[in-house]
N, C-alpha and C positions, 0 to 999 in steps of 0.2 A: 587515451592518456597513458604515459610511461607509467607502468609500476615502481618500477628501480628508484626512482626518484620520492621521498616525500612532498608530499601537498603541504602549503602553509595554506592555513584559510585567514584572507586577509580582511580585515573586520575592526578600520583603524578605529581612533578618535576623532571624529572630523567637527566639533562643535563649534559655531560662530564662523566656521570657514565655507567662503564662499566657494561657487564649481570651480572655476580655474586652480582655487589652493584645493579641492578635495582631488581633481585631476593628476593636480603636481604630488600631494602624497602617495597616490596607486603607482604611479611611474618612481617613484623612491623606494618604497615597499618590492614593486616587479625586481629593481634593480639589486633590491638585499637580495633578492630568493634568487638572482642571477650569478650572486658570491656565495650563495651558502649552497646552492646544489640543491636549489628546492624549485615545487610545482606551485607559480602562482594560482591561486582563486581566488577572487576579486569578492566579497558579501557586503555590502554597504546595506544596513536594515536600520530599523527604531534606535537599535542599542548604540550605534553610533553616535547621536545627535545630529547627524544632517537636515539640511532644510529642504533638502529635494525629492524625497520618501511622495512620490504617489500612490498612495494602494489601488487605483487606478491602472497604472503599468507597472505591478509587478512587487515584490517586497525586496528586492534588489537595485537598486541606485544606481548602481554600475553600469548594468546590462538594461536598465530604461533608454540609455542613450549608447552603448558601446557594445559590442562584441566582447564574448571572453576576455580576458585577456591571458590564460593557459590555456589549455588543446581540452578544456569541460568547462561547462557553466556549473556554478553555485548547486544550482536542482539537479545538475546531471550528479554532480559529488556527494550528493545525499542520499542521492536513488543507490548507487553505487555502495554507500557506507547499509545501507538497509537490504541489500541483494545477499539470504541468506545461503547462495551458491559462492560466495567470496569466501575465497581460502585464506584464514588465519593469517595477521600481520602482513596480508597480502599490498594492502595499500596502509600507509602510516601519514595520518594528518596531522599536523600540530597547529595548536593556533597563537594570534600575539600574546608574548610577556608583557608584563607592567612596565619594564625599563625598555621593551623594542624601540615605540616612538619617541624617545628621544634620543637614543641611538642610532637611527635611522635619519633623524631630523639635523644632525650635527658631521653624521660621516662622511668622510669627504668625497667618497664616489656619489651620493647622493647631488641630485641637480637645486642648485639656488637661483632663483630669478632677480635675488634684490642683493646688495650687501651690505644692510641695513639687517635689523633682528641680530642673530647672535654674532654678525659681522659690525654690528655698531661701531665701536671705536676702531675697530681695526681694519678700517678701508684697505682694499690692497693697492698695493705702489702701482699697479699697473693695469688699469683700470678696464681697458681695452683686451687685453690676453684674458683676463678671468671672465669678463662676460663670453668671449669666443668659447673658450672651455665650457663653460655652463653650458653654454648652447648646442656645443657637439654634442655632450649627454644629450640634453633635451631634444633635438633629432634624431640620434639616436635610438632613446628609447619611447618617442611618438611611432617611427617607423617599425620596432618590435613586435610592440605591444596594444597600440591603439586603433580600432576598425569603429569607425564610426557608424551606425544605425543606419539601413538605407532611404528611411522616413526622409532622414534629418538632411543626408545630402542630397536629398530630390528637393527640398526647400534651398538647400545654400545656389543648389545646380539652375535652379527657377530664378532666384533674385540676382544672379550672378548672370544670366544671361540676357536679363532684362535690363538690367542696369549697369554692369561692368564690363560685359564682355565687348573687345576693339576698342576698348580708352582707355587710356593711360589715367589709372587712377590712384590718388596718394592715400592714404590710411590715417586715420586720424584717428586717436585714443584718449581720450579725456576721465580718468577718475573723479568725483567726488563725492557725493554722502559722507560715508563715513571713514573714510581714509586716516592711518592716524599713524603708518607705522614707517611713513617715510617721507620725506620733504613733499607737500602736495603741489601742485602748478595751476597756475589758474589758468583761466582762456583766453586772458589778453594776455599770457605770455607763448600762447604760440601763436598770433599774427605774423610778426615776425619769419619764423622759418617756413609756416604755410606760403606766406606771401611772395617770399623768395623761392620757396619750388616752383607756386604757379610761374612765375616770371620766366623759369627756365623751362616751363612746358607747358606753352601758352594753351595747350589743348585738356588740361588736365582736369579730372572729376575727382571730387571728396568722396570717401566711405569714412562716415562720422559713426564713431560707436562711443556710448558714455552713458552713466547711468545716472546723471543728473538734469533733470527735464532744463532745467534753465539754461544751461551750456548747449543743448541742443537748439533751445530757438534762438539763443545770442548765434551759434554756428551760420545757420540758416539767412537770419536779418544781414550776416556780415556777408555771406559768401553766394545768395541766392539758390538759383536753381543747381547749380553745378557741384550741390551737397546732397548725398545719400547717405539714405540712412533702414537699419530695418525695424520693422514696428516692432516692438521690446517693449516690457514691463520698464519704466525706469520713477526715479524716484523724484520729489520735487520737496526735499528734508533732505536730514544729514543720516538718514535711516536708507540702507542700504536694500533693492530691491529683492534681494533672496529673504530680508529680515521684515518684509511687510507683510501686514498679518492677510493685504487681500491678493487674488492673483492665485495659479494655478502652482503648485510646485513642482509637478514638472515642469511646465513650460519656461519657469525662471530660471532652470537648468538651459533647458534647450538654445532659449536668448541668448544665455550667455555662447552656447557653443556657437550659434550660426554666427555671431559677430566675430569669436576668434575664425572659423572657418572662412569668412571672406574677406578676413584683415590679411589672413593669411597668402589670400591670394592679391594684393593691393601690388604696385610697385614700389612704393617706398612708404614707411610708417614713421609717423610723430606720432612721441606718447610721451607720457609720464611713469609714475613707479607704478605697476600693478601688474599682477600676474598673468593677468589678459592678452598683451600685447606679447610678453613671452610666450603664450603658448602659442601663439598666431606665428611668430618667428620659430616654434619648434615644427610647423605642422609643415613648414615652408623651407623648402632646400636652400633656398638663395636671399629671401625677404632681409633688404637693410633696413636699419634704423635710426633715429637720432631721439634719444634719451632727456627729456629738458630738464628730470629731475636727478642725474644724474653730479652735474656740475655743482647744484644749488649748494647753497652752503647755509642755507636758513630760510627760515617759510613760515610770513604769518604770526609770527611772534614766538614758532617753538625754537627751543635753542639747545643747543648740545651739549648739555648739565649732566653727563651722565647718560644713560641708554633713556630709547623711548619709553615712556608710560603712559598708557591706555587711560588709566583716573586721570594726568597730569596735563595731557596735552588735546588740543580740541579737535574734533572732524573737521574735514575738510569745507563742508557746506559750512558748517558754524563758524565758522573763522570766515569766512567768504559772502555773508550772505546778504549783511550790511553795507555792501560795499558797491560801487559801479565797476560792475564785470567789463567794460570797458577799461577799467583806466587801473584795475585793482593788482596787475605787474607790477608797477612800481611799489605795493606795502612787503612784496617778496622779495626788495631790497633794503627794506630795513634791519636792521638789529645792535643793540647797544656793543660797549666795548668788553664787557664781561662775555657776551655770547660770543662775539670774536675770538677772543682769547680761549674760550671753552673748547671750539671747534680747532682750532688752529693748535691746541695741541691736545686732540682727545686722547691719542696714543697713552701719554701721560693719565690722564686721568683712567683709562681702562685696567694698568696697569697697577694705579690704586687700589679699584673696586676690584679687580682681581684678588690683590695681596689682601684686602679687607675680608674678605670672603672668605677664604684658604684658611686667616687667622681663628677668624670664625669657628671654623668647621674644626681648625685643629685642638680649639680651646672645650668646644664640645664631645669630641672623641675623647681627649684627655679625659676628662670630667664624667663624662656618661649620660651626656643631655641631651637627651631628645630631641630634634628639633619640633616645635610646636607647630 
């Protein structure tokens, strides 16, 4: 490892985040210390909050499933920092500030999978150009920075051979449990475009990935044998399979990787909003896709009152569960004329809770009041 260079040891916040979002913060994080002239080290431990910590494989998160991702592991940097032949100031570590993640979380070289979150009201005009950009990052910096475990691709290489390889197979991605932070879709609203691929490629196989058991057997009854799928922890509540108290925690990592690792390799992907299908499209030079929550304009009964809220608005199972999953597309076309109006012109109302905020802040700086 270069000396000339400082090491950051990177050792984010990752709490309630699932692997594909702990994923997309390390490649955010790589990506600062790519501007700042700094040596990534990847440490994912207890002090994070993550759900994927097996003391089984390791006290590093990272490197359970990944290679490096600078030129020393975590323990090699320790051993290093403890080596009392190291000459003074020889190597300079720093680690994160309290204001890095969300500096990092908002920067604009920083890669986005949704634009939804701090992109709420401010959809960009051109919908198509900014996920292209996202994705170059995201390409990008999988190709840098990410080597996957040779364990794990002797399993993707096995299921891939036995089931995908010489068919033309389409990708299917289904969220839901606990989805809350973007229009959700259900599974009668992709009959539709599944239906219309099979028709154009009368020879085609499913690779169904989703963490909701019921959308798996609705897949199945609808499509028969010509759906694949890999055996995965998945959830049958609106309680998300990294968040359930039974099950392996690494392996809930691992599921999730081998399913981006052979979406990745699919010919063409349906999905919905999640991070999953993005990182299958960064692991993947050329993988297209079609978005069905990209379009939506309302789902479910959430509406665009202002930015999403986690207390305010419901999972996606919960909103879904009473429902015949067959026929339950059509309640993702309802919504009153107030939510119309809400969404149709959020820019307006962003531009409010901006200026409300600002006021806020300015009326506190004046005054000398702390925020509570």
């Amino acid at each position: 490892m270069s000396e000339q260079k400082p090491v950051l040891l990177i050792k984010p916040p990752l709490k309630d985040a699932g692997f594909a979002a702990c994923l997309l913060t390390v490649l955010n994080y790589a990506r600062y210390c790519e501007r700042e002239g700094l040596t990534p080290v990847v440490h994912i431990d207890s002090s994070c909050g993550t759900r994927f910590l097996d003391p089984e494989h390791g006290d590093n998160v990272w490197e359970q499933y990944f290679e490096p991702v600078g030129l020393c592991s975590s323990a090699e940097l320790q051993r290093m920092l403890a080596d009392p032949a190291r000459a003074p100031g020889a190597l300079e570590v720093r680690r994160v500030d309290a204001s890095l993640p969300a500096r990092i979380k908002t920067h604009p070289d920083s890669i986005f999978t949704w634009t939804f979150g701090p992109w709420r009201t401010s959809v960009p005009e051109d919908m198509a150009a900014w996920f292209a950009e996202q994705r170059r990052k995201g390409r990008e910096s999988v190709r840098r920075y990410v080597r996957v475990r040779p364990h794990i691709t002797e399993k993707v290489e096995r299921f891939y051979d036995r089931h995908m390889k010489g068919q033309h197979v389409l990708g299917v991605h289904i969220r839901g449990t606990d989805l809350r932070y973007a229009p959700p879709v259900s599974p009668a609203e992709y009959f539709e475009p599944i239906e219309r691929y099979i028709e154009g490629h009368s020879r085609a196989r499913i690779f169904l990935a989703t963490d909701q058991v019921q959308y798996l057997e609705l897949i199945k009854r609808r499509y028969g044998s010509i759906v694949q799928h890999y055996d995965c922890l998945r959830s049958s509540t609106s309680t998300a399979p990294f968040n359930m108290k039974t099950g392996s925690a690494y392996r809930k990592g691992e599921d999730v990787l081998v399913d981006i690792l052979l979406l990745s390799r699919c010919a063409f992907l349906i999905r919905g909003a999640s991070n999953i299908p993005e990182m299958a499209i960064y692991f993947s030079e050329n993988l297209e896709s079609k978005d069905l929550s990209v379009d939506k304009r309302f789902a479910f009964g959430q509406d665009y009152l202002g930015r999403w809220n986690p207390l305010a608005t419901h999972a996606a199972w919960e909103m879904i569960k009473n429902t015949n999953l067959e026929q339950v597309s059509k309640h993702a076309a309802s919504q009153n004329q107030l939510q119309k109006l809400a969404y149709e012109s959020r820019r307006v109302w962003a531009t409010v809770i901006r200026n409300q905020r600002q006021f806020r802040r300015s009326l506190r700086r004046f005054f000398g009041i702390q925020k509570s």
